[in-house]
The first five atom37 places (N, CA, C, CB, O) and aatype in JSON, in Angstrom:
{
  "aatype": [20, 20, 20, 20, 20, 20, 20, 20, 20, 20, 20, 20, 20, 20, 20, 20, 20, 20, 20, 20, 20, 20, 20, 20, 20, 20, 20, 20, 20, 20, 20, 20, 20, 20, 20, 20, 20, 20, 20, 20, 20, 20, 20, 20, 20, 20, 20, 20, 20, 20, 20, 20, 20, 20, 20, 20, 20, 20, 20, 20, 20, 20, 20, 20, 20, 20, 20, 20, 20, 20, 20, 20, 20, 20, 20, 20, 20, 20, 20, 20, 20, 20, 20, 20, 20, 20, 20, 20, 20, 20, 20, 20, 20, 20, 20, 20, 20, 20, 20, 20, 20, 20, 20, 20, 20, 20, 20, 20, 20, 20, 20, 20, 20, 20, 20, 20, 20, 20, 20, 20],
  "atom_mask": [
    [1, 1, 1, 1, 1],
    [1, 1, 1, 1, 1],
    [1, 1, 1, 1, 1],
    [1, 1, 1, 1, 1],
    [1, 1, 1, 1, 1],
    [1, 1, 1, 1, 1],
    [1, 1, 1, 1, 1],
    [1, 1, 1, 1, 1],
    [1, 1, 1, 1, 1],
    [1, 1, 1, 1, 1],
    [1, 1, 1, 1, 1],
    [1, 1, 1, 1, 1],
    [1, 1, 1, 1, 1],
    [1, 1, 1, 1, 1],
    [1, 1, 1, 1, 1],
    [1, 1, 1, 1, 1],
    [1, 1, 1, 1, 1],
    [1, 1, 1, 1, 1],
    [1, 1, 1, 1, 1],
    [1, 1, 1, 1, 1],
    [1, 1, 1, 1, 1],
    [1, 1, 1, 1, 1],
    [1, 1, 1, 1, 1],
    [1, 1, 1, 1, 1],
    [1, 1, 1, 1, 1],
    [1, 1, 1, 1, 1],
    [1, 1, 1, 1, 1],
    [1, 1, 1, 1, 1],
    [1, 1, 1, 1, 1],
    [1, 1, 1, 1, 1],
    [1, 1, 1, 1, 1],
    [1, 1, 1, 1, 1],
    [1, 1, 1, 1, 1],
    [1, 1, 1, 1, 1],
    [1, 1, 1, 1, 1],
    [1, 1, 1, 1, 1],
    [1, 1, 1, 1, 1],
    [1, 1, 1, 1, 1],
    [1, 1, 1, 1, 1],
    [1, 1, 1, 1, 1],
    [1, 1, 1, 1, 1],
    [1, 1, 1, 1, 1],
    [1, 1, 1, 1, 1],
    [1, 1, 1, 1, 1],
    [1, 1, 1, 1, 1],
    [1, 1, 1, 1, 1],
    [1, 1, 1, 1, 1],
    [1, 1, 1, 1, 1],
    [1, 1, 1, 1, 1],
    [1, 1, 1, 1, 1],
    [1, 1, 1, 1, 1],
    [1, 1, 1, 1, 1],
    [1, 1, 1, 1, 1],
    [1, 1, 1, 1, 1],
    [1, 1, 1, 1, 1],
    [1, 1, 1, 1, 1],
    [1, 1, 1, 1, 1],
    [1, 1, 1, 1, 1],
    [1, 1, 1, 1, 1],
    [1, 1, 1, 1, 1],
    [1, 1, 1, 1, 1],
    [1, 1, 1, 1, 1],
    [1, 1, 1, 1, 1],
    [1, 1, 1, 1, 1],
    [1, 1, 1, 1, 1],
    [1, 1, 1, 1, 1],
    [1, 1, 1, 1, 1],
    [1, 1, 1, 1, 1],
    [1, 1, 1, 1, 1],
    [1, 1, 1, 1, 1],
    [1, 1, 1, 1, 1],
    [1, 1, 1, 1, 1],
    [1, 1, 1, 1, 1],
    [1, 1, 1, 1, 1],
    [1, 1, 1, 1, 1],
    [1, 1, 1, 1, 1],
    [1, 1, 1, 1, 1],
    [1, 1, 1, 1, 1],
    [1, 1, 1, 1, 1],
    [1, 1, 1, 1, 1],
    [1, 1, 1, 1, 1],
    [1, 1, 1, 1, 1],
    [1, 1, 1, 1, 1],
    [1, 1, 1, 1, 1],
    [1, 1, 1, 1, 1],
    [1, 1, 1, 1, 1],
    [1, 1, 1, 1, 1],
    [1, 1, 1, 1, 1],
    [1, 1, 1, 1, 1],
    [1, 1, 1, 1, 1],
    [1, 1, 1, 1, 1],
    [1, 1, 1, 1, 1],
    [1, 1, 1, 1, 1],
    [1, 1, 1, 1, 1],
    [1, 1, 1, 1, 1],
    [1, 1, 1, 1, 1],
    [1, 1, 1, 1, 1],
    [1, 1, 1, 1, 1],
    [1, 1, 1, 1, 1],
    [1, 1, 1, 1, 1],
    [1, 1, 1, 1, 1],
    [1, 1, 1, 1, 1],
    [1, 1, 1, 1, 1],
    [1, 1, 1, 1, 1],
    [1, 1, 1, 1, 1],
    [1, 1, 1, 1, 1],
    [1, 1, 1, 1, 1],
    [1, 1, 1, 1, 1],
    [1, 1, 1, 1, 1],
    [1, 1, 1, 1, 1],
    [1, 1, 1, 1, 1],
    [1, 1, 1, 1, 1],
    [1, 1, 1, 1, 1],
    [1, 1, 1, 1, 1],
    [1, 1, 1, 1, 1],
    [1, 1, 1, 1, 1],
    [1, 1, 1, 1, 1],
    [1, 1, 1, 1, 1],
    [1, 1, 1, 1, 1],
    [1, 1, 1, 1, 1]
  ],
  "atom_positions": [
    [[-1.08, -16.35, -41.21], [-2.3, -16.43, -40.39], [-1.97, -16.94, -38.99], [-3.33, -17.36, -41.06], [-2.37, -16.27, -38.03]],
    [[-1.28, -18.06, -38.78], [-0.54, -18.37, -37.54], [0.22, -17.34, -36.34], [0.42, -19.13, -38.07], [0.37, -17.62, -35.15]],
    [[0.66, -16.05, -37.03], [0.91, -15.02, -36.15], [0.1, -14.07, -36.08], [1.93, -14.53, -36.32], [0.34, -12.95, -35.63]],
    [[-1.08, -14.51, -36.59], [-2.37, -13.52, -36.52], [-3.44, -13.93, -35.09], [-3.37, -13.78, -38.18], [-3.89, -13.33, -34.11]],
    [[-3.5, -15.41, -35.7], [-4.41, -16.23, -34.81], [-3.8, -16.41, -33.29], [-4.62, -17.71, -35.51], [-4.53, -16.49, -32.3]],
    [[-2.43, -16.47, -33.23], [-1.61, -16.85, -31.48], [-0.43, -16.16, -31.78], [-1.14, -18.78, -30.93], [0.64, -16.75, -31.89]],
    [[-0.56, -14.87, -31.93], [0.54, -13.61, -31.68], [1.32, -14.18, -30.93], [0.11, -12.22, -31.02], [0.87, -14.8, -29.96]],
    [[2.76, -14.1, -31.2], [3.87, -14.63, -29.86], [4.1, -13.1, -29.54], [5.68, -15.72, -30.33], [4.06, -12.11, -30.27]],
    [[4.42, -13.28, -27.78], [4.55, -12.16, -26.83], [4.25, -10.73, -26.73], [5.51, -12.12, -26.66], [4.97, -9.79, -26.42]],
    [[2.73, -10.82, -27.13], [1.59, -9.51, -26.98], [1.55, -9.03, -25.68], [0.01, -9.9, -27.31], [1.79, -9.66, -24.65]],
    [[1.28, -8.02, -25.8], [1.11, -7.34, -24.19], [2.06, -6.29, -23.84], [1.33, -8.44, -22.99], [3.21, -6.53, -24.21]],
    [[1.85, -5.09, -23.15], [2.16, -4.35, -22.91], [3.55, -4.83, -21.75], [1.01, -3.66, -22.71], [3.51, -5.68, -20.86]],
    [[4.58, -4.05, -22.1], [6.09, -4.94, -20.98], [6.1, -3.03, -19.77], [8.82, -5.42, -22.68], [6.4, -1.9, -20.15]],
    [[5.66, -3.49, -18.47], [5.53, -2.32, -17.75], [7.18, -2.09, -17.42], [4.43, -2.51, -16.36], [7.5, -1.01, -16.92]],
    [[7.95, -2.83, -17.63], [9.18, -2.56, -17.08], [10.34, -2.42, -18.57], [9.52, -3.91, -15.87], [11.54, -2.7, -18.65]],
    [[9.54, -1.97, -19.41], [10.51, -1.89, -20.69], [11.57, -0.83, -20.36], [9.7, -1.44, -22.13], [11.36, 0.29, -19.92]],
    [[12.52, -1.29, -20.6], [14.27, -0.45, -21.25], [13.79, 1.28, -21.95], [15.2, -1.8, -23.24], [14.13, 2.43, -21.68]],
    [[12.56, 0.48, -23.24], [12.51, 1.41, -23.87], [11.03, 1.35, -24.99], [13.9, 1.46, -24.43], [10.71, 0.16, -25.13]],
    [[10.43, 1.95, -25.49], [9.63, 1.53, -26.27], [9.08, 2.34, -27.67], [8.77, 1.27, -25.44], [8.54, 3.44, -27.78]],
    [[9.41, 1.38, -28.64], [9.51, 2.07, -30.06], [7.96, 2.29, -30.42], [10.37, 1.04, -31.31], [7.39, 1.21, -30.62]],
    [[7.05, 3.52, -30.56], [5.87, 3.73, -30.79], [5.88, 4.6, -32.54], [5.31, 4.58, -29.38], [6.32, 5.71, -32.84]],
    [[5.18, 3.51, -33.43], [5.21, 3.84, -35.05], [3.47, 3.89, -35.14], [6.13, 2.36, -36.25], [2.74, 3.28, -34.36]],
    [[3.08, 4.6, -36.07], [2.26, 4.16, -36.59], [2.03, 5.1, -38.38], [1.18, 4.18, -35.41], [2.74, 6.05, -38.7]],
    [[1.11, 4.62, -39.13], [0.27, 4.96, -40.5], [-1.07, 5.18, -40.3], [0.3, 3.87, -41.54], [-1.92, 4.3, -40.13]],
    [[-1.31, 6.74, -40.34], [-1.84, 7.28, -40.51], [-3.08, 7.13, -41.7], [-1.09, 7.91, -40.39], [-4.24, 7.53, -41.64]],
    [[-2.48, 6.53, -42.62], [-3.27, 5.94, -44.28], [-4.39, 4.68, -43.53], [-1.64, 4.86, -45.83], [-5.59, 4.53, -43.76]],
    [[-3.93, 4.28, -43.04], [-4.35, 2.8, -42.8], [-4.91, 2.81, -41.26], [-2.95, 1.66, -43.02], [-5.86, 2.08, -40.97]],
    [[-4.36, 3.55, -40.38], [-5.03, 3.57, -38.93], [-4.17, 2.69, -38.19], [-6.63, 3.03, -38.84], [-4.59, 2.45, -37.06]],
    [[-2.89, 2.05, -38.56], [-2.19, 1.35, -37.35], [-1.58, 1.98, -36.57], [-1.36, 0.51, -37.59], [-1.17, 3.06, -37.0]],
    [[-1.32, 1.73, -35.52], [-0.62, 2.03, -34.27], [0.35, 0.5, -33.47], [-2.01, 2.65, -33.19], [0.1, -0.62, -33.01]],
    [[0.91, 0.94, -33.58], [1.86, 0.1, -33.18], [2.7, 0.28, -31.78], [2.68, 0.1, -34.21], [3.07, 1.45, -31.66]],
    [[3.18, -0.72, -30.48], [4.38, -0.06, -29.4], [5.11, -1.68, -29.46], [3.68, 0.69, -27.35], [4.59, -2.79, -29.34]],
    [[6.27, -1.32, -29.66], [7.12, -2.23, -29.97], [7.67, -1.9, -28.14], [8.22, -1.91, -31.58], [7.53, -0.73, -27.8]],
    [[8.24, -2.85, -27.1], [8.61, -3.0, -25.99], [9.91, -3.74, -26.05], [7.64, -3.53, -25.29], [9.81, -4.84, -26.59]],
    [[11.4, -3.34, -25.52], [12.24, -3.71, -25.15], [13.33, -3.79, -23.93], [12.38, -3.52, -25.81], [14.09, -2.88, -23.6]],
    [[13.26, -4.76, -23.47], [14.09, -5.37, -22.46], [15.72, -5.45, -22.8], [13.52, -6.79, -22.25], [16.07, -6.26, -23.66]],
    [[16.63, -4.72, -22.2], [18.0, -5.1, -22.56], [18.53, -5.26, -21.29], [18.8, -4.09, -23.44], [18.24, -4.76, -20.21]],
    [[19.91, -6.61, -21.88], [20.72, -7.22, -20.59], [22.33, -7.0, -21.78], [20.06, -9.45, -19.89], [22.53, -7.04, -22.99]],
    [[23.14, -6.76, -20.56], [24.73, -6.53, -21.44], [25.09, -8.5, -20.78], [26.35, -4.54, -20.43], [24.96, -9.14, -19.74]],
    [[25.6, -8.73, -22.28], [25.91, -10.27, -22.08], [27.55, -10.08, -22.94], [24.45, -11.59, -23.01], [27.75, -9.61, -24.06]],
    [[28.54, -10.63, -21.98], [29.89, -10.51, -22.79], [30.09, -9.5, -23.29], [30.1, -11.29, -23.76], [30.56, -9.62, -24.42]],
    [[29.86, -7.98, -22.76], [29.88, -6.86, -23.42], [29.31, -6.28, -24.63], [30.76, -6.78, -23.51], [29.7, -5.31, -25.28]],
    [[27.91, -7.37, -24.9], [27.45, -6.72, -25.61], [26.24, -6.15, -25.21], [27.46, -7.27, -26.55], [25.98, -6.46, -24.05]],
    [[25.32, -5.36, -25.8], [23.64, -4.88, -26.12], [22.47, -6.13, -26.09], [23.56, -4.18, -27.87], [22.16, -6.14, -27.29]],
    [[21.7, -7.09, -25.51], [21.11, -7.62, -26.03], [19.93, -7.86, -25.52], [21.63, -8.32, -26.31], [19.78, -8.19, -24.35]],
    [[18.44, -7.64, -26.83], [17.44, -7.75, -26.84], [16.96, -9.02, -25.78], [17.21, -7.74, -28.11], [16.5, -10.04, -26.3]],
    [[17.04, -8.95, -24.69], [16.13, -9.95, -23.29], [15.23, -10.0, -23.75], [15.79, -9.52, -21.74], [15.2, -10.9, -24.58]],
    [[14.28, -9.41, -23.65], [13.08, -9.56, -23.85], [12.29, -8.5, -24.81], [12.61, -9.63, -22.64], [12.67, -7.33, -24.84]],
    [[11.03, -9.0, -25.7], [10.36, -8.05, -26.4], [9.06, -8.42, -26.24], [10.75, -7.89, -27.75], [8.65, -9.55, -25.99]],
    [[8.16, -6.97, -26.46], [7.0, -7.71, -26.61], [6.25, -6.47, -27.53], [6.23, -8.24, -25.03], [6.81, -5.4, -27.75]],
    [[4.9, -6.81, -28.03], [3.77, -5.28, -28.53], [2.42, -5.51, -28.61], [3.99, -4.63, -30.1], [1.68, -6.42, -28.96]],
    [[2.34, -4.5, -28.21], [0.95, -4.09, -28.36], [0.65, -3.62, -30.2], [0.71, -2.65, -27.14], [1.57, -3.09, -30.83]],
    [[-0.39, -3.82, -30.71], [-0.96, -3.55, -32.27], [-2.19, -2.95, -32.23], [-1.16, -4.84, -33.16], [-3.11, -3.68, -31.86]],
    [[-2.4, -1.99, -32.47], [-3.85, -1.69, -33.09], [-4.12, -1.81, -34.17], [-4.28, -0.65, -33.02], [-4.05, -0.65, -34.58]],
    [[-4.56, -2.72, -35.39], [-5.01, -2.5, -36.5], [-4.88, -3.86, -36.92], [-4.41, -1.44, -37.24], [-4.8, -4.82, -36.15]],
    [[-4.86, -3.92, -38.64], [-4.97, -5.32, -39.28], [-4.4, -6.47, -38.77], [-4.5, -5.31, -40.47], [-3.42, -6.6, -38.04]],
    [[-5.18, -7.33, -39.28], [-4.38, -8.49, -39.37], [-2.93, -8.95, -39.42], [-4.72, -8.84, -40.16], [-2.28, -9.71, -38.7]],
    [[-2.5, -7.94, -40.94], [-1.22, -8.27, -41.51], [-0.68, -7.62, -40.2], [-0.75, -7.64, -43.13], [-0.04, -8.45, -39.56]],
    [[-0.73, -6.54, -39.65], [-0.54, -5.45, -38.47], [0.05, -6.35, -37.03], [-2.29, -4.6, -38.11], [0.98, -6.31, -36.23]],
    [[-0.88, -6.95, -37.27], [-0.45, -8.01, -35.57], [0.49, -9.17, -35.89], [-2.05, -9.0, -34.72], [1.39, -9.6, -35.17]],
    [[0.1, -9.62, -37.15], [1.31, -10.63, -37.74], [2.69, -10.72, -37.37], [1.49, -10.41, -39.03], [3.48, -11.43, -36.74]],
    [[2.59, -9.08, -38.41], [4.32, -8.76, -38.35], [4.68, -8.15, -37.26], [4.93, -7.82, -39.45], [5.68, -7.53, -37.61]],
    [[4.52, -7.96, -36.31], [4.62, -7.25, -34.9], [5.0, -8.57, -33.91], [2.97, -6.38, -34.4], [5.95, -8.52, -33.12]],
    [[4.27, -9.57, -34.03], [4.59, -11.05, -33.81], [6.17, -11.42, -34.02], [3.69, -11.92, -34.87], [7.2, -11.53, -33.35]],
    [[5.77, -11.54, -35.24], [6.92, -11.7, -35.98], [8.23, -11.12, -35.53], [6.66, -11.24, -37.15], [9.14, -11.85, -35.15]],
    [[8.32, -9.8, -35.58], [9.27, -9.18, -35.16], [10.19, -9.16, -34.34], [9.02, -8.6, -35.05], [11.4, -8.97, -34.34]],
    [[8.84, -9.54, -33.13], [9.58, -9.97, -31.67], [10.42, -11.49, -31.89], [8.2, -10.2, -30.28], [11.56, -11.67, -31.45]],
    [[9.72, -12.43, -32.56], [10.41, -13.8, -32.76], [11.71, -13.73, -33.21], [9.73, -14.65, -33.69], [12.7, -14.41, -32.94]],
    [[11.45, -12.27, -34.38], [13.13, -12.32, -34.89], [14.15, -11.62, -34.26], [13.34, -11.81, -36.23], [15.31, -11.89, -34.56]],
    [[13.84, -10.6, -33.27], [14.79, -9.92, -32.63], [15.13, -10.53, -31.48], [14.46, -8.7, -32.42], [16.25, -10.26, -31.03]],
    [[14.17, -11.6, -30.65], [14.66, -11.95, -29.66], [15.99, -12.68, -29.29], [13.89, -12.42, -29.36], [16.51, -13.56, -29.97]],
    [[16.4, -12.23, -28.26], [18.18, -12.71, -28.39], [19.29, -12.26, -28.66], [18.48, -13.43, -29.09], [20.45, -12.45, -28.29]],
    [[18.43, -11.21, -29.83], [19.79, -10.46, -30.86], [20.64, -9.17, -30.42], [19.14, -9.86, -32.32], [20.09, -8.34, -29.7]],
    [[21.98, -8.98, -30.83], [22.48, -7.82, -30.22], [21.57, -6.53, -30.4], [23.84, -7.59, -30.76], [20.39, -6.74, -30.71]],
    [[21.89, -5.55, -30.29], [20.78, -4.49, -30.54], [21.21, -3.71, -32.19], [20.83, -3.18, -29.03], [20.48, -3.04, -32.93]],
    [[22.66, -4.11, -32.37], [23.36, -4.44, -33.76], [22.41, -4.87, -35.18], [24.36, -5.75, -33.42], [21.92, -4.37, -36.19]],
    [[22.53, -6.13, -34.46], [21.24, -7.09, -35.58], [19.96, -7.11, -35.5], [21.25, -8.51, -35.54], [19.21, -7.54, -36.38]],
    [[19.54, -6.49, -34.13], [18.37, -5.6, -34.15], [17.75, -4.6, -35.18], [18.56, -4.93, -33.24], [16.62, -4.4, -35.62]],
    [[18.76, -4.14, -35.33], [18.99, -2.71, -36.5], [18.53, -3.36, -37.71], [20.82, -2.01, -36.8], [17.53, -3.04, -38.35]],
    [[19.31, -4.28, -37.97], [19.53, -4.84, -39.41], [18.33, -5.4, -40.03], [20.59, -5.95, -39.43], [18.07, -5.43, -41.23]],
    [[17.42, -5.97, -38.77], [15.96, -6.69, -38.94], [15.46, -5.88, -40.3], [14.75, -6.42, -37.41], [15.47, -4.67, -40.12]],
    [[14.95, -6.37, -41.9], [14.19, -5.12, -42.2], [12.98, -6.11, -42.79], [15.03, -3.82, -43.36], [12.7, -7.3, -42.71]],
    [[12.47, -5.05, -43.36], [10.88, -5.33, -43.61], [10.78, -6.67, -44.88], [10.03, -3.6, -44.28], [9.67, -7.11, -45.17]],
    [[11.89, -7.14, -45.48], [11.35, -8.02, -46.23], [11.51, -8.97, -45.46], [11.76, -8.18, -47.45], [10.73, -9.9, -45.67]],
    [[12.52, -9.17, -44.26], [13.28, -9.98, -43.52], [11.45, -10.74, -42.66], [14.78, -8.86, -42.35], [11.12, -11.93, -42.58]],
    [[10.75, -9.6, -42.25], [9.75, -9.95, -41.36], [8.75, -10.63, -42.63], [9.12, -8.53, -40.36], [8.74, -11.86, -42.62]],
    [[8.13, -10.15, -43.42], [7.67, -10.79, -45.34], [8.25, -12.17, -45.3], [8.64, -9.77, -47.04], [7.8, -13.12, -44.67]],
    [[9.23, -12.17, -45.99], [9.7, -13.45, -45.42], [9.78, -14.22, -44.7], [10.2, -13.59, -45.33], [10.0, -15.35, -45.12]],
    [[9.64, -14.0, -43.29], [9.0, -14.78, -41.89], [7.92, -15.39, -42.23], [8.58, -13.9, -40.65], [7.74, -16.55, -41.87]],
    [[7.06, -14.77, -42.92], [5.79, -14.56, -42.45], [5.09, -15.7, -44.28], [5.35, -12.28, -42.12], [3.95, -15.8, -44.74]],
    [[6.18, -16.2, -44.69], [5.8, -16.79, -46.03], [5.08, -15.82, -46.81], [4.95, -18.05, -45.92], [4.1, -16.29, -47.39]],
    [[5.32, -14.35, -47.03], [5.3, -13.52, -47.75], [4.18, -12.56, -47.24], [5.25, -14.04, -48.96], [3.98, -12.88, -46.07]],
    [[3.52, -11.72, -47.52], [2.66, -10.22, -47.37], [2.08, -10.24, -48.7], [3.65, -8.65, -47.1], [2.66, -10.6, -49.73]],
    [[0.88, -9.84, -48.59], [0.22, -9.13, -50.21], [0.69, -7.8, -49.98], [-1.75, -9.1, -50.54], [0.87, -7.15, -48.95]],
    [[0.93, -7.47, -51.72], [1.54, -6.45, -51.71], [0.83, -5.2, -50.61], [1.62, -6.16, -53.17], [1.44, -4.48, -49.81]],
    [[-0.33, -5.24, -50.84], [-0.98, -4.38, -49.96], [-0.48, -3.99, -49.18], [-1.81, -4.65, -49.47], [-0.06, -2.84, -49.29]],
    [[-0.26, -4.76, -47.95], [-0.04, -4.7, -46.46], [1.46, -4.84, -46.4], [-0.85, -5.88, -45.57], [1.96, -5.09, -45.3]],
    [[2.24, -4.72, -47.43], [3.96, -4.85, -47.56], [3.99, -3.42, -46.38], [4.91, -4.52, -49.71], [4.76, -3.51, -45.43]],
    [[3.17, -2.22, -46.51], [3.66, -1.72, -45.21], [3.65, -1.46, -44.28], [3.88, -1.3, -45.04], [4.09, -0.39, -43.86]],
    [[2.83, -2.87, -43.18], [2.63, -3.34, -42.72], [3.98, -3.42, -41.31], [2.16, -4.1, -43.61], [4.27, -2.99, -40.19]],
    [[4.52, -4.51, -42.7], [6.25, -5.2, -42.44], [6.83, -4.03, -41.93], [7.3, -5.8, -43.98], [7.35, -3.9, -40.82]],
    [[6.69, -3.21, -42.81], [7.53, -1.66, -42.55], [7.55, -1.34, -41.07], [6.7, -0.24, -43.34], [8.49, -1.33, -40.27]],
    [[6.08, -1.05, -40.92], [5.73, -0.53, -39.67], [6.78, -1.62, -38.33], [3.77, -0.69, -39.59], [7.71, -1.44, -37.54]],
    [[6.25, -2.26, -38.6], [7.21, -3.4, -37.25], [8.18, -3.01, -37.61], [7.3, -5.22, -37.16], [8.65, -2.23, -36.78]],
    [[9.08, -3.21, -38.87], [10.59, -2.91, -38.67], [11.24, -1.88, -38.0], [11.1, -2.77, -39.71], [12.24, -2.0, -37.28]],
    [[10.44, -0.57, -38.36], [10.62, 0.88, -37.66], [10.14, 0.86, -36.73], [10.17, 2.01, -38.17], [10.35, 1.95, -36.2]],
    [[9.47, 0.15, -36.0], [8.78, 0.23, -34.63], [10.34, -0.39, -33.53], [6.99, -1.07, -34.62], [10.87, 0.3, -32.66]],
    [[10.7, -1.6, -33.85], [11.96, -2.07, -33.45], [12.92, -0.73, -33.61], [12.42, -3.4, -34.38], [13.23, -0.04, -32.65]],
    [[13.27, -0.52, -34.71], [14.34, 0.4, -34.84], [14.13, 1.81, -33.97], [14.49, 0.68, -36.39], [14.99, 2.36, -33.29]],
    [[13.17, 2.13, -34.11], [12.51, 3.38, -32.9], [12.62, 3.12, -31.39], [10.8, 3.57, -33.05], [12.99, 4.04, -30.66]],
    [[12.33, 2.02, -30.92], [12.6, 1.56, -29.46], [14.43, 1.31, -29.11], [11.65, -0.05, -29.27], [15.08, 1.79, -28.18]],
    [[14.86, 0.45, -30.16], [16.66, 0.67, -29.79], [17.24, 2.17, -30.17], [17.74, -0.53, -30.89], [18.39, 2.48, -29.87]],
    [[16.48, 2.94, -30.73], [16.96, 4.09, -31.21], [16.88, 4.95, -29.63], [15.97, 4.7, -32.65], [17.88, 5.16, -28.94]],
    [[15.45, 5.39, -29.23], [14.99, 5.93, -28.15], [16.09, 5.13, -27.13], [13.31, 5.72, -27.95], [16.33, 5.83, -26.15]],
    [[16.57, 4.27, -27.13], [17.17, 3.02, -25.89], [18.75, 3.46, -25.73], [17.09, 1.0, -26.58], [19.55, 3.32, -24.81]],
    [[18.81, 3.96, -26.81], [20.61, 4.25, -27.16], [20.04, 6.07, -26.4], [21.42, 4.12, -29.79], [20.45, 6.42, -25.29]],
    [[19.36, 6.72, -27.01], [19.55, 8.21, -26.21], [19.66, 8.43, -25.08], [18.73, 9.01, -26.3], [20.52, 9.1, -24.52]],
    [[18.18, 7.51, -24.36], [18.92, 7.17, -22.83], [19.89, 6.99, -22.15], [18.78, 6.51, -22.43], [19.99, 7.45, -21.02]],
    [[20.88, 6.21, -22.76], [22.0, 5.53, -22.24], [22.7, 6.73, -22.3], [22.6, 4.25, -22.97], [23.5, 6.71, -21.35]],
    [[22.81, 7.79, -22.95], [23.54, 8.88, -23.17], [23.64, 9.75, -22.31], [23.23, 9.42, -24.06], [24.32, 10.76, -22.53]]
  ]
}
């Protein structure tokens, strides 16, 4: 409820790198996951994140969430983030909204994904 009630770093990022856009169709979420990358010691790393959510509760939670856990991280362990990882953040999900979690995880993974083609 705490990442429901004061979402950490909501809002649309006008100067994003790149931006992972998921959503479920079943349920009506929409999701834009926003990423900032800086090369530190030769690596990939997540500067800054932020998202926008349209939908539930559980919806804005884990989207919260997400950003808390990727921030900092190479774009490596970015990848690795997965959906029980954010469940677990979050002192668990009813099963219900378990794909929820999903959605954020693939929303991340869609924005470093789109972020890597660019670079190409």
């Amino acid at each position: 409820m705490e990442h429901f009630k004061n979402p950490r770093n909501m809002g649309e990022m006008k100067d994003a790198d790149s931006v992972g856009e998921v959503g479920n169709p079943v349920c009506g979420d929409l999701m834009y996951i926003y990423i900032k990358v800086k090369e530190r010691d030769g690596k990939e790393i997540i500067d800054d994140i932020s998202f926008q959510t349209f939908g539930c509760a559980a919806a804005i939670a884990t989207s919260s969430m997400i950003t808390e856990l990727a921030k900092g991280k190479t774009l490596e362990e970015g990848l690795n983030i997965t959906r029980d990882d954010v469940a677990v953040s979050l002192d668990g999900l009813p099963p219900i909204k378990m794909h929820c979690s999903n959605l954020a995880a693939d929303g991340l993974k869609k924005a470093i994904e789109n972020y890597r083609e660019k670079q190409k």
